[in-house]
MMTF fields as JSON, N, C-alpha, C and O atoms, coordinates in Angstrom:
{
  "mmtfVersion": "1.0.0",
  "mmtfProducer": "UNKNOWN",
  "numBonds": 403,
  "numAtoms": 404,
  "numGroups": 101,
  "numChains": 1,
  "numModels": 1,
  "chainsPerModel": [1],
  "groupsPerChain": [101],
  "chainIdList": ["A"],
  "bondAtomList": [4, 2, 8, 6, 12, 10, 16, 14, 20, 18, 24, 22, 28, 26, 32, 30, 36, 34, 40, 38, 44, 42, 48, 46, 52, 50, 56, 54, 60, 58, 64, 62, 68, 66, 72, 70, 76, 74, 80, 78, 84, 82, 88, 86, 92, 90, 96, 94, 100, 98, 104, 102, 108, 106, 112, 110, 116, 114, 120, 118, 124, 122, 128, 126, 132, 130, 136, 134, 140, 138, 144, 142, 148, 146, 152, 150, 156, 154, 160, 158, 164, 162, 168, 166, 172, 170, 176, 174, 180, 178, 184, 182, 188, 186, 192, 190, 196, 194, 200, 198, 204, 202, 208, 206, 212, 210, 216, 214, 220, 218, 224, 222, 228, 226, 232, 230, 236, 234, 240, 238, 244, 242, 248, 246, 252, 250, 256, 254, 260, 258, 264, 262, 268, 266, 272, 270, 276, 274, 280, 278, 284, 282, 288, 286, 292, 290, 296, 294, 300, 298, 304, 302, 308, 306, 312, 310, 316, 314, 320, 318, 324, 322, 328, 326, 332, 330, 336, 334, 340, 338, 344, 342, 348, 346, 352, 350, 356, 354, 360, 358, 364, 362, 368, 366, 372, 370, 376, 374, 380, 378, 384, 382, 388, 386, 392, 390, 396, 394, 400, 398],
  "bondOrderList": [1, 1, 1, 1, 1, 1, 1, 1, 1, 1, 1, 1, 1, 1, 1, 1, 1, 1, 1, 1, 1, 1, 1, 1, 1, 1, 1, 1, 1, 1, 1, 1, 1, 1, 1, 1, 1, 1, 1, 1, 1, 1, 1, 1, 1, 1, 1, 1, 1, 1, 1, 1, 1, 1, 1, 1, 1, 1, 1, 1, 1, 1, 1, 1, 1, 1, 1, 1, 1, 1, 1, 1, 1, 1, 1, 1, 1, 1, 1, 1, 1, 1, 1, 1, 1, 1, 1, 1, 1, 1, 1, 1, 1, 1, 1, 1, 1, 1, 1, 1],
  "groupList": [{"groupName": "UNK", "atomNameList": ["N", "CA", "C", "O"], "elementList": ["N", "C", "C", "O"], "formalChargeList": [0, 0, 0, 0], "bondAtomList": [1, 0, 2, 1, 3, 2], "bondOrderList": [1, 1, 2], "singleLetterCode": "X", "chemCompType": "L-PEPTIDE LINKING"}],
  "groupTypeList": [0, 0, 0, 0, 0, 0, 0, 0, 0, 0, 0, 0, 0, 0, 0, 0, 0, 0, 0, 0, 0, 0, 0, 0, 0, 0, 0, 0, 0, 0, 0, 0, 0, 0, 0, 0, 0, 0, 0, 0, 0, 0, 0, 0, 0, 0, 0, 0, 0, 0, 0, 0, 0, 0, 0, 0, 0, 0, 0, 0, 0, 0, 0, 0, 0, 0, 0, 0, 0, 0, 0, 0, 0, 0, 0, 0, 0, 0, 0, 0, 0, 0, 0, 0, 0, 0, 0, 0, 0, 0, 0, 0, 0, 0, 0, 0, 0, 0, 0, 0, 0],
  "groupIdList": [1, 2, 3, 4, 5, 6, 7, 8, 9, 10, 11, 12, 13, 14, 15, 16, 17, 18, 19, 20, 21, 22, 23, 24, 25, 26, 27, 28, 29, 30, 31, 32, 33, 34, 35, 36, 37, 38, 39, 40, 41, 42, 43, 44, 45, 46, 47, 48, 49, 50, 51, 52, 53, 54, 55, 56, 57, 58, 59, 60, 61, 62, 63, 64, 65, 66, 67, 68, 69, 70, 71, 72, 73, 74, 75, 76, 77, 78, 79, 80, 81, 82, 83, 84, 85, 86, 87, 88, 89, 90, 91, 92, 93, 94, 95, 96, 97, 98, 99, 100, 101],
  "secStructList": [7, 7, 2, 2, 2, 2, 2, 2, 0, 0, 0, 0, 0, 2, 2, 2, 7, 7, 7, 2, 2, 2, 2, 2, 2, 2, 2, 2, 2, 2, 2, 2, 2, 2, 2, 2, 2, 2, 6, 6, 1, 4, 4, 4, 7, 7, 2, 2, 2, 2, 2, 2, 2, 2, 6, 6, 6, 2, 2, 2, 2, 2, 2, 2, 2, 2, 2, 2, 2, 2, 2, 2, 6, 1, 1, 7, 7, 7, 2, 2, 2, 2, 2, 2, 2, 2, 2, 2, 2, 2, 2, 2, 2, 2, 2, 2, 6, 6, 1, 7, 7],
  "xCoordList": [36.058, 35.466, 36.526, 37.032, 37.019, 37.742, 36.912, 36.145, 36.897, 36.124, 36.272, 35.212, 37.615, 37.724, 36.706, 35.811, 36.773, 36.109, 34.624, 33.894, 34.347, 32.844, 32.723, 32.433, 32.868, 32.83, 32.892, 32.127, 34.001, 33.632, 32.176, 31.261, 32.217, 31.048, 29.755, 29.17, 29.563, 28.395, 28.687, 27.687, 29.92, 29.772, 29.292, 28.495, 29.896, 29.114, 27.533, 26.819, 27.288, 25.683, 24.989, 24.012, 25.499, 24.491, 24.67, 23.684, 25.751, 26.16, 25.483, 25.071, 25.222, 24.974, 23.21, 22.429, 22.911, 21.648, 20.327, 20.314, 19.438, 18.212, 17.267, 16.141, 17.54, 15.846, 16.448, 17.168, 15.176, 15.523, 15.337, 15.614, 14.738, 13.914, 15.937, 16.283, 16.476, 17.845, 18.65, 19.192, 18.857, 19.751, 20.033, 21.095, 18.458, 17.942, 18.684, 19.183, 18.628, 18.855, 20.451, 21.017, 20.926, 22.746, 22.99, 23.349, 22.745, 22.842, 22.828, 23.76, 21.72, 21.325, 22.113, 22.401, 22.673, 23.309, 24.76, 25.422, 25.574, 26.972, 26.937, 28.011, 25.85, 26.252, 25.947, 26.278, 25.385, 25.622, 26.672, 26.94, 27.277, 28.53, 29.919, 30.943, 29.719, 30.783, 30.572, 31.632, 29.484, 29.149, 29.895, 30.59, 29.925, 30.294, 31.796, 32.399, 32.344, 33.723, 34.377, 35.476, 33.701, 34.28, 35.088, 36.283, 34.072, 35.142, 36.253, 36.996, 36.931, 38.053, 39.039, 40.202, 38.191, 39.409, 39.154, 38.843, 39.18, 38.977, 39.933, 39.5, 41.213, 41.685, 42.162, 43.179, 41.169, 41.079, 39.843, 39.633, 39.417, 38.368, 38.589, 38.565, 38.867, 39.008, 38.045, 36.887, 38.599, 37.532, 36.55, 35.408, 36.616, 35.835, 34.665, 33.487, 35.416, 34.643, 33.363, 32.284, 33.858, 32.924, 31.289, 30.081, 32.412, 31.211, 29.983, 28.768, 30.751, 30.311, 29.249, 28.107, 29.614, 28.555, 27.581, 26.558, 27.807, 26.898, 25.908, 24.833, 25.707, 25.239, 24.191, 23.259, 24.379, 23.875, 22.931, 22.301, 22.335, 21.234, 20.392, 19.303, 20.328, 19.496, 19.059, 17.843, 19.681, 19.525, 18.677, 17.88, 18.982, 18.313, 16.552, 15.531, 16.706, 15.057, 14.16, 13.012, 14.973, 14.694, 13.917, 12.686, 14.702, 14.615, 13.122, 12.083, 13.493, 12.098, 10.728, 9.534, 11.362, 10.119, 9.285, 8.069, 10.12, 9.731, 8.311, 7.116, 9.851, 8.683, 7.373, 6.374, 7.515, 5.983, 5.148, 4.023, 6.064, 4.517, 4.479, 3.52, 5.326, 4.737, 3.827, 2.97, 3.974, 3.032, 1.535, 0.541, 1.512, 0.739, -0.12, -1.348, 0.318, -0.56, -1.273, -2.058, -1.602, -1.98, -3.108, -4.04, -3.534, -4.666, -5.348, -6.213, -4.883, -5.354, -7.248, -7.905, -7.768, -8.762, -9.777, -11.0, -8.753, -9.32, -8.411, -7.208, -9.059, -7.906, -7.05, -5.831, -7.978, -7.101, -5.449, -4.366, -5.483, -5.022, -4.068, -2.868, -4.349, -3.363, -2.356, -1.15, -2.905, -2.592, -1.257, -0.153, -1.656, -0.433, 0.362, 1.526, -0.128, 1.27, 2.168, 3.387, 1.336, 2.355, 3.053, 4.01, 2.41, 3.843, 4.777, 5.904, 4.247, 5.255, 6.403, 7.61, 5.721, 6.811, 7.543, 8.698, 7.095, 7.68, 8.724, 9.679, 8.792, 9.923, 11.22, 12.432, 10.387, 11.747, 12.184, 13.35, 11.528, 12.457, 13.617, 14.719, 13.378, 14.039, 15.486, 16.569, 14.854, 16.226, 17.096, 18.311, 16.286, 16.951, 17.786, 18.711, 17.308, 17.624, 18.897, 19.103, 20.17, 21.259, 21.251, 21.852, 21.048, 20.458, 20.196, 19.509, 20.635, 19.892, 18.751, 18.111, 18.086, 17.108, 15.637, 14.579],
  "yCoordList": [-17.911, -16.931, -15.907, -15.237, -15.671, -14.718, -13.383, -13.275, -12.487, -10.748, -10.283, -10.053, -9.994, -9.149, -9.643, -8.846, -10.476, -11.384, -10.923, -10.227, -11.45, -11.229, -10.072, -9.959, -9.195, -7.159, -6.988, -6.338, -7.775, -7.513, -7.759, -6.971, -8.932, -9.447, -8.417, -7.608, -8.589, -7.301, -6.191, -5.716, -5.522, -4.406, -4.719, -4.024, -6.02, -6.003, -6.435, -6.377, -6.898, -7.803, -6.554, -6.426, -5.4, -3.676, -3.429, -3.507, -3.194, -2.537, -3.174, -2.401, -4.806, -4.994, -5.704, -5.469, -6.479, -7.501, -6.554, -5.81, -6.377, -6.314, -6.818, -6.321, -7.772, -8.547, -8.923, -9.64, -7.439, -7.03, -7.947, -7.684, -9.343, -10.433, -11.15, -11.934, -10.816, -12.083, -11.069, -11.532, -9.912, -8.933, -8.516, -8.293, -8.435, -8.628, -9.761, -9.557, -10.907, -12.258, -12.351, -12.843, -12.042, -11.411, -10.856, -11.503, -9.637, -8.48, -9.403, -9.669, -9.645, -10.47, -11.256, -11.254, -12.277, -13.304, -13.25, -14.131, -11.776, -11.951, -10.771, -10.6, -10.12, -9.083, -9.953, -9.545, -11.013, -12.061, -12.919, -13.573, -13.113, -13.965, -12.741, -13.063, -11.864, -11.064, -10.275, -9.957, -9.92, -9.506, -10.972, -10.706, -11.96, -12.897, -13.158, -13.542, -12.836, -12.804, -11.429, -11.517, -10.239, -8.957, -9.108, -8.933, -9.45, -9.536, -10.157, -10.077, -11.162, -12.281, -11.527, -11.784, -10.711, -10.367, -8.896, -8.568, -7.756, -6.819, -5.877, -4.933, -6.31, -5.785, -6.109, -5.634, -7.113, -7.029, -5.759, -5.505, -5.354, -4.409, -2.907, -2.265, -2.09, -0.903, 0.056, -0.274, 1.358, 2.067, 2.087, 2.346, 1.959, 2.715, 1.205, 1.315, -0.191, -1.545, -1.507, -2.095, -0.643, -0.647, 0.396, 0.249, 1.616, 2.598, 1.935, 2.067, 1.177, 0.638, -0.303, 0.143, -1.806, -2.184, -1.859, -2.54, -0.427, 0.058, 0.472, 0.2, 1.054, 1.723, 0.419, 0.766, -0.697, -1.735, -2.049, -2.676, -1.719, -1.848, -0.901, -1.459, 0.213, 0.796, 0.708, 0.89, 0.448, -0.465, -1.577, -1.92, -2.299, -3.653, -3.087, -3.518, -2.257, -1.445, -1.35, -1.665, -0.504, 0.354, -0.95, -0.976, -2.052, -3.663, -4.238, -4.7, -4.006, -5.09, -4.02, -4.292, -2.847, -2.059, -2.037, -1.867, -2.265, -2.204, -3.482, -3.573, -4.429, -6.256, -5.629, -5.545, -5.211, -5.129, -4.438, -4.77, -3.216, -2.145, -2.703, -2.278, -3.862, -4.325, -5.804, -6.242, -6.473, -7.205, -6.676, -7.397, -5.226, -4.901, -4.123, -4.036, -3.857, -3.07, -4.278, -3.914, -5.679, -6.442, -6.553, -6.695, -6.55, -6.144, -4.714, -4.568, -3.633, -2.495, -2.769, -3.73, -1.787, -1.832, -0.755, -0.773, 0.373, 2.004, 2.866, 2.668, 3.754, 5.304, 5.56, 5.71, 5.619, 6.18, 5.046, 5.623, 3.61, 2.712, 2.829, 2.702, 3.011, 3.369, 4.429, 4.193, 5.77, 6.917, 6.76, 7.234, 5.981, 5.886, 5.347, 5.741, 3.82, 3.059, 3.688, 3.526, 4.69, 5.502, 6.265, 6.369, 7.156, 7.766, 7.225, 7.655, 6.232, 4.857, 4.626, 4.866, 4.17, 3.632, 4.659, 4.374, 6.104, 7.208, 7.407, 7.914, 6.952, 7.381, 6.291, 6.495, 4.981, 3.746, 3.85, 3.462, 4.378, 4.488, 5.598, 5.361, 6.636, 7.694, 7.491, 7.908, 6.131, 6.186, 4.87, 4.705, 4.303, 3.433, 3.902, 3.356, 4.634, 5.316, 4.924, 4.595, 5.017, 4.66, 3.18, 3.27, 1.916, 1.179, 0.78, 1.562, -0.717, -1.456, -1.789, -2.568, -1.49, -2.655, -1.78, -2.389],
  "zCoordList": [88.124, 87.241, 86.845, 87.745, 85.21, 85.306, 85.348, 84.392, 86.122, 86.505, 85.271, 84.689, 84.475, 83.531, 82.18, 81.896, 81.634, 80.755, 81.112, 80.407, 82.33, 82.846, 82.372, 81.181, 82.992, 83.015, 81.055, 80.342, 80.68, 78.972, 78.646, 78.405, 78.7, 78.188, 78.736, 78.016, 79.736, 80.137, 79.355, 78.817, 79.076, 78.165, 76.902, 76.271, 76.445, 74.912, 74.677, 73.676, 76.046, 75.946, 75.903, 75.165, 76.796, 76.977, 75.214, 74.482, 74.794, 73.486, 72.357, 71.491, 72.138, 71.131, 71.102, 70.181, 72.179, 72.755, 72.654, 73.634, 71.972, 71.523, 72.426, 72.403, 73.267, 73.148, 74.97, 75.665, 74.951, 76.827, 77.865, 79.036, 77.362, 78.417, 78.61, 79.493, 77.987, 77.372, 78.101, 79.105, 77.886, 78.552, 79.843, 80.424, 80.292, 81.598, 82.548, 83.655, 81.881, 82.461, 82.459, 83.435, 81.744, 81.741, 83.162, 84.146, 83.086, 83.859, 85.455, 86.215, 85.517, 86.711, 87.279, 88.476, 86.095, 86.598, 86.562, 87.111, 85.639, 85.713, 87.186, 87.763, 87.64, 88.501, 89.789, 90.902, 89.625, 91.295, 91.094, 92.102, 90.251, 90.137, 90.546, 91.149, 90.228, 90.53, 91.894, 92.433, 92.518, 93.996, 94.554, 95.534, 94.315, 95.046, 95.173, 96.175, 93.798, 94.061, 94.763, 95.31, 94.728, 94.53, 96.267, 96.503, 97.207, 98.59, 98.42, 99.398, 96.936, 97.945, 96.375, 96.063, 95.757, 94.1, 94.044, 92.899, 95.003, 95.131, 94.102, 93.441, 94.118, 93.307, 91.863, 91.358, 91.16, 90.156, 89.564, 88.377, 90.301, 90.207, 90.104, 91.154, 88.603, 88.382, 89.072, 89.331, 89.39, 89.482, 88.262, 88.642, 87.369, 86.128, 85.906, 85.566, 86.219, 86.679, 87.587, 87.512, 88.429, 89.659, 89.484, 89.666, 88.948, 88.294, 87.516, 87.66, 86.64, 85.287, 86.187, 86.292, 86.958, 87.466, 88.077, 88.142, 88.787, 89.55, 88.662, 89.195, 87.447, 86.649, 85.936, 85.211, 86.145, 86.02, 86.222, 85.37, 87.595, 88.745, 88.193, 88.061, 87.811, 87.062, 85.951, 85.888, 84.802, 83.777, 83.814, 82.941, 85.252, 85.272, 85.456, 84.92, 86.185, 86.459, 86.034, 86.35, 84.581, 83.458, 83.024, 83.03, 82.639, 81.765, 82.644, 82.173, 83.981, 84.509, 84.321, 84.193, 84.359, 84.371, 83.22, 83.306, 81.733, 80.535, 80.111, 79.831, 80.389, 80.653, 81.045, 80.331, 82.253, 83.293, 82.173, 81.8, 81.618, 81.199, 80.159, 79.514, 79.349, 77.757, 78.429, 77.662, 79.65, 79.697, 80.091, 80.009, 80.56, 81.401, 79.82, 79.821, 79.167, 77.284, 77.116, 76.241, 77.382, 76.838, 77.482, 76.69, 78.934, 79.502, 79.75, 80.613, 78.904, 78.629, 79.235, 78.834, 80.146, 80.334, 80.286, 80.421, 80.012, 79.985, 79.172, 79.005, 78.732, 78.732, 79.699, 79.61, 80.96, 81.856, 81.993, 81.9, 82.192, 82.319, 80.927, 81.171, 79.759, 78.427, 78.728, 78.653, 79.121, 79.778, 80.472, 80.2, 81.423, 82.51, 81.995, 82.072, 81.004, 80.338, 79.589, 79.637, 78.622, 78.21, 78.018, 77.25, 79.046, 80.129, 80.864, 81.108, 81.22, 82.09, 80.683, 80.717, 79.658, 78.527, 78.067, 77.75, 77.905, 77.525, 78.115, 77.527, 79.779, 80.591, 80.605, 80.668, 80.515, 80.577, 79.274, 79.198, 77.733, 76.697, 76.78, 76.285, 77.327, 77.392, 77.886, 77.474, 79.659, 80.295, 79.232, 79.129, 78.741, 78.143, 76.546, 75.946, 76.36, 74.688, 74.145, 72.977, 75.565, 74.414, 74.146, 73.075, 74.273, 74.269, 73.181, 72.524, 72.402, 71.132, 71.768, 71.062, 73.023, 72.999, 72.425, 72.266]
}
């Protein structure tokens, strides 16, 4: 696996990728391919690399949390139940804002 390439690509999939179910699935799978190398290629790994992935895991959150509350509008069963979703959605757009998605 080249790391650097990987670490690009995650920057451009955040920067340019729209369609959070696809971005999500990125995130996921280049940040277990690189936890796996990071013990034996440690120092191909910038500080500003490391920041950057860490910052990832929250992002990824933000992404599963979104899924949940746009699958969860579709069984709407109350006010109260709307209520919460969209304060729930109010808050994952916010953290997500800089974000094409």
């Amino acid at each position: 696996m080249e790391v650097r390439q990987t670490i690009e690509e995650l920057r451009l999939s955040i920067e340019h990728l729209a369609a959070e179910d696809e971005l999500l699935g990125i995130i996921v799978d280049r940040l277990t391919a690189l936890r796996q190398v990071f013990p034996f290629q440690r120092s191909v790994f910038a500080p500003s690399d490391i920041e950057f992935l860490r910052s990832l895991t929250g992002i990824s959150d933000y992404l599963r949390a979104f899924a949940e509350l746009r699958d969860e509008a579709v069984d709407v069963g109350s006010v109260k139940e709307y209520e919460d979703i969209v304060t729930r959605l109010t808050h994952t757009k916010g953290a997500l804002a800089d974000f094409p998605i």
